[in-house]
N, C-alpha and C positions, 0 to 999 in steps of 0.2 A: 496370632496367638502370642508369639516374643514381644511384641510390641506391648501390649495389657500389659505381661510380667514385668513390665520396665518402668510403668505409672507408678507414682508415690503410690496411690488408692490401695496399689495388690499390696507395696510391701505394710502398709499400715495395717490391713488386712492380716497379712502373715504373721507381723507380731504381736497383734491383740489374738490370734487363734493360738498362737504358741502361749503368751501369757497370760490367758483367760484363766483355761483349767489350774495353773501352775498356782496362780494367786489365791485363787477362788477357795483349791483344795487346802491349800496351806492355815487360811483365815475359818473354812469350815471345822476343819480341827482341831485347831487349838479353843474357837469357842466352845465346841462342841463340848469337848474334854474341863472347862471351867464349869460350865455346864453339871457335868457329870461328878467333878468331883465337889464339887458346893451343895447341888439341891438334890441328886440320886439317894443317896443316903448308900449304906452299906449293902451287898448282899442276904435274900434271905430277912431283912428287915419288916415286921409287921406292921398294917395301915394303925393308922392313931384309933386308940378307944376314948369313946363319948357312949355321953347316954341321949343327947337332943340332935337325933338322925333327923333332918328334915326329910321332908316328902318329898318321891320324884316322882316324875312321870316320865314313863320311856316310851315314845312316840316313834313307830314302825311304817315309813311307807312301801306299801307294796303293790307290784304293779305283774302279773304272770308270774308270780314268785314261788307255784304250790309245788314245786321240785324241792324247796331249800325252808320253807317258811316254819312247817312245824318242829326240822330238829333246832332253828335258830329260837323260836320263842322258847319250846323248851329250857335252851341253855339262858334265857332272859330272865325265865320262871325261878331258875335254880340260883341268881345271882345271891348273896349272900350278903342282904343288908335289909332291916324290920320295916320301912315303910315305902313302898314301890306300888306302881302301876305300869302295865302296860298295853298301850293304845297300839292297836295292827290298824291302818288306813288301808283298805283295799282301794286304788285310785283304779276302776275302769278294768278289772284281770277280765278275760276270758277261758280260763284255765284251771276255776275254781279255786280259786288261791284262800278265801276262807276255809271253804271246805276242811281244805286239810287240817285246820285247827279244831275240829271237831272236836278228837280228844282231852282235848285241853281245854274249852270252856266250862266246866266245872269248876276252875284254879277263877274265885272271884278279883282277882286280882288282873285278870285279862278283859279285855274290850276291846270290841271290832266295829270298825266305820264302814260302812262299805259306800261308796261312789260310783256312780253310775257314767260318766262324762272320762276318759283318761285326760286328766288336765298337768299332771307332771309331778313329779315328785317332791319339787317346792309349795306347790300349790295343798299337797297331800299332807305337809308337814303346816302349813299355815293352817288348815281346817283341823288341825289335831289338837291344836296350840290354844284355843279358846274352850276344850272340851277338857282341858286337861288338869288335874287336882294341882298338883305339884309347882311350888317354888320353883324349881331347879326342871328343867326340861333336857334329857339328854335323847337324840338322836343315832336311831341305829338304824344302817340296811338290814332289809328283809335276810340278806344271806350271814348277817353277823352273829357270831359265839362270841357273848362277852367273856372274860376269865369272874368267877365266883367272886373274888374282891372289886372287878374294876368300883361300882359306885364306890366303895369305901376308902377308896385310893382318888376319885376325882372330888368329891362334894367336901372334904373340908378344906379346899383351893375359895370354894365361894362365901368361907368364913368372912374375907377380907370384903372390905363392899365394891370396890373399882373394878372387880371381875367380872364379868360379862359371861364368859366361856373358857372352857378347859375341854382340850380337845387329847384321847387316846393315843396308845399305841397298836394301830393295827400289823396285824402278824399274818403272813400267807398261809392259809392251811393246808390248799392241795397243790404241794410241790411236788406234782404228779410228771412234770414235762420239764426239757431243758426250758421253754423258755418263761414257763412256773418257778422257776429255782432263780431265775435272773431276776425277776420280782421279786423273791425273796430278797436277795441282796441289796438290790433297789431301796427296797422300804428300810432295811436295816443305815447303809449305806449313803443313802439319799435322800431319802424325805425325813427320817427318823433324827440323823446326823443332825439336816440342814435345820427345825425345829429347834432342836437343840442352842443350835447357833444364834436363830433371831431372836429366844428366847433372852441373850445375854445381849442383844444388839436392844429388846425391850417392842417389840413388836414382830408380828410372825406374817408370812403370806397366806396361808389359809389355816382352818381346823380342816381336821378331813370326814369327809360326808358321810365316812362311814359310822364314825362315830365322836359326836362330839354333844357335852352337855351346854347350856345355856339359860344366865337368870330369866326367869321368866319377863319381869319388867323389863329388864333392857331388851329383850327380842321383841317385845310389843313397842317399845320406846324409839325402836330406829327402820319399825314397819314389817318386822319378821323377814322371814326370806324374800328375795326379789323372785319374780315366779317365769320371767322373761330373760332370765340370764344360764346361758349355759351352765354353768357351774355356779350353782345360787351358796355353797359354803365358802369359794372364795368372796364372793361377794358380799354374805353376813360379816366376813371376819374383819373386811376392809369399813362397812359402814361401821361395827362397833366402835375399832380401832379411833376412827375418825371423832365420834363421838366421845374419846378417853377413855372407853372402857378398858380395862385391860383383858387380853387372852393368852390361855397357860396352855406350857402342854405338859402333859403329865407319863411319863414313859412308861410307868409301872401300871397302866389301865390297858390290860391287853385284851387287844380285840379280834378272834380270828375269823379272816373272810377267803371268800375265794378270788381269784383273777382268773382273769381269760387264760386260757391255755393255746388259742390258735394266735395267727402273725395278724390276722385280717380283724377278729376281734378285741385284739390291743389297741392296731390303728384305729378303730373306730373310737376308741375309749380316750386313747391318747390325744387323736385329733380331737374331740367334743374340751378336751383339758385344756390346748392348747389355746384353744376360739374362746373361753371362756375368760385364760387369764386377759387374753389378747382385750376382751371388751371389759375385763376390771382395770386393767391401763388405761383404757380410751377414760371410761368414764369418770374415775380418781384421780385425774392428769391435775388436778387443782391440788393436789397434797404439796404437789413440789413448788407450787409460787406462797405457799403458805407456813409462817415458821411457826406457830401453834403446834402444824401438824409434821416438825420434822422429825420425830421418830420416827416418821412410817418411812422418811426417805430410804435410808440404809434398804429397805426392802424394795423398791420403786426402783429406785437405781440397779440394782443386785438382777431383781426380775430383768428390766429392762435391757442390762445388759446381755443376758442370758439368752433373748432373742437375738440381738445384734451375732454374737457368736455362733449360732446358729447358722445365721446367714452368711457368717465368714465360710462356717465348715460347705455347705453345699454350695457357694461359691466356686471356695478355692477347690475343691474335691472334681465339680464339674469341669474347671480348667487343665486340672493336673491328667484326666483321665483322658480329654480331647489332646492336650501335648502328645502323650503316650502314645494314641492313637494315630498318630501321625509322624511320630518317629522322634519326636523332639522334647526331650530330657524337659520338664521344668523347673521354673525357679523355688528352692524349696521344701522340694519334696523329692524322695528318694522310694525306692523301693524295699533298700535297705535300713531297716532300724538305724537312725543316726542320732547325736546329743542331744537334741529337744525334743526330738518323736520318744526317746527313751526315759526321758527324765518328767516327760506330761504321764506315760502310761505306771512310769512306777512311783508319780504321787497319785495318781489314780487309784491303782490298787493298794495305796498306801492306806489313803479315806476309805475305802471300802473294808478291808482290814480294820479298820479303827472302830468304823460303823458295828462292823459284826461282832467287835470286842463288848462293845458296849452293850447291845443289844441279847448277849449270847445268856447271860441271869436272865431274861423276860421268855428266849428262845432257844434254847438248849442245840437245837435242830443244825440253827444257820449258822453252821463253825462248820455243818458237814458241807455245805455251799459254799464255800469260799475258794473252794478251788474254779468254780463257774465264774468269779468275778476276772479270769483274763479275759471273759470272750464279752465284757461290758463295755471299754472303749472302742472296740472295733463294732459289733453287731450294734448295741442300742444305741451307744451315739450317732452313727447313722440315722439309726431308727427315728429317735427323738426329735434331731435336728432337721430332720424330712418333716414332720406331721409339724413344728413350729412355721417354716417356710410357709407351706398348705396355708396356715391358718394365720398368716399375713392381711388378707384383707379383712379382717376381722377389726383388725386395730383402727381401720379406718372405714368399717362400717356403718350408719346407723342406728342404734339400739333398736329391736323390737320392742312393741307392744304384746305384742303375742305369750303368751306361757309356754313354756319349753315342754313340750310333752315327753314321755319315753318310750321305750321298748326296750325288754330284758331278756337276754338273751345268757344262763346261765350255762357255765361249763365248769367239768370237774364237780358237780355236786355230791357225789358219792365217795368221793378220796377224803 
């Protein structure tokens, strides 16, 4: 075990896990914050008035959804813009998932597909997409409450013609559990932050699935969703990209969903995320020998490294814990909080704090969560850094042919 700790490998090891988070957080925030003080605009601010609202279409797949489906169209119904549709795909339920929208077919602005075959949720969003009136095609989960404004906060982003897609801000709704509220901060924190960021780097690693709009032509122009890919929104965002289009995120389009509430239902979630980016690396690996496409690097590399650090942590984590175990201090690592263990956890909670400042005008809420973000580098990164590892050979898999099919398995729908 002394011997390992004494290769060049560990200690290069040791100082890219020391100076991953340290860098990473420092560069997250300061774009972040350019970000927000350039395109946010001020508190309390109204979307732009026009009188030439194009047409959307909002295209719902659903798959065992009928827990969640009819307070979520509902809140679709109530959005607050003159010319919408919305398409419900029942992909395959057995659960009676139209059913429940009984009440609401009356509202002629609703339309239901139903399918018989569960082919995925990609595939459920591709058969919507040729049915559909609307220019602008925006994407919601079955369990999502858009906010009353969001269209009218995303659809004048596609005034410009090089946009492609403007993806939301989704908001945790049932911060019912501790580790509901750690999502909370997450999205504020981490995904919301990091957006922010590639926005200003001029490209993003994904929209998120739960809700994101898209020109109609260019969704057909780069083959719509890939229906074989795990996570088929990272993998629109990267064929757009590729293509020049541009994709926005827009923070003020708030969307609220739920998360899992159990440990076991995360990892499932987490891990299918992980496999997912893992096979949009394999298959975009041509971006980085190409300089047309070097904006996307910053993201490529970023991603990329993000795995490597991962495998630093459960690495060096599995060594330090076998030292212990055997009486023998390692190289490193203390039990005791020491200068770099202390100065990674409080620019940790430094971004996270920053995140939730930002976020706190869209969510009122996540200011009362931020005392949950100490127990973020200790518990989730763990967490995270676990399900990355898992989903290693992904990177070096063969892509299916097959469509990813699903199963839904909601929690907390009643909070």
């Amino acid at each position: 075990m002394i011997w390992l700790q004494m290769t060049p490998a560990y200690y290069v090891a040791l100082v890219f896990f020391a100076a991953y988070p340290i860098v990473t957080s420092i560069m997250w925030i300061t774009t972040a914050m350019m970000f927000r003080w350039r395109w946010e605009g001020r508190a309390g601010e109204a979307p732009p008035e026009r009188d030439d609202w194009p047409f959307v279409s909002v295209m719902v797949p659903a798959h065992n959804e009928r827990a969640v489906i009819e307070r979520s169209v509902r809140a679709m119904l109530a959005m607050d813009y003159p010319a919408f549709e919305v398409i419900v795909v029942d992909d395959g339920s057995q659960d009676g998932t139209l059913d429940a929208l009984a009440p609401l077919l009356g509202d002629p602005r609703l339309r239901t597909v139903r399918k018989i075959p569960n082919e995925g949720k990609a595939m459920a969003l591709n058969d919507a997409a040729p049915l559909a009136r609307g220019e602008i095609l925006l994407g919601l989960d079955a369990d999502a409450e858009p906010d009353p404004l969001l269209l009218r906060w995303i659809v004048p982003h596609f005034d410009a013609p090089r946009v492609a897609a403007v993806t939301g801000n989704p908001r945790v709704r049932n911060t019912t559990t501790f580790l509901a509220r750690l999502q909370a901060i997450e999205f504020s924190s981490i995904i919301s932050l990091l957006r922010r960021s590639q926005r200003v780097w001029g490209r993003i690693v994904t929209v998120s699935g739960v809700v994101a709009a898209v020109r109609r032509s260019a969704f057909f122009d780069v083959g719509g969703y890939s229906a074989e890919m795990p996570t088929e929104d990272i993998e629109l965002t990267w064929k757009l990209q590729k293509r020049f289009y541009d994709v926005r995120y827009e923070p003020r389009a708030i969307c609220w969903m739920t998360v899992p509430l159990g440990y076991k239902a995360l990892f499932r979630q987490r891990l299918r995320w992980a496999r997912g980016l893992m096979q949009v690396l394999r298959k975009h690996a041509d971006v980085m020998i190409t300089w047309k496409t070097r904006r996307l690097w910053p993201v490529y590399i970023e991603s990329s490294l993000s795995i490597v650090w991962a495998i630093c942590f459960v690495f060096l984590t599995s060594i330090w814990t076998l030292s212990y175990a055997i009486g023998l201090p390692p190289i490193g690592a203390s039990p005791i909080p020491n200068l770099w263990g202390m100065t990674i956890a409080s620019i940790c909670l430094l971004q996270l704090g920053v995140g939730a400042w930002m976020d706190r005008r869209y969510d009122p809420s996540i200011t009362r969560f931020v005392p949950y973000a100490v127990w973020y580098p200790i518990i989730y990164w763990a967490f995270l850094a676990l399900t990355s590892v898992i989903s290693l050979p992904w990177l070096f898999r063969r892509q299916s042919r097959q469509s990813v099919r699903w199963t839904t398995a909601r929690e907390g729908v009643d909070a």
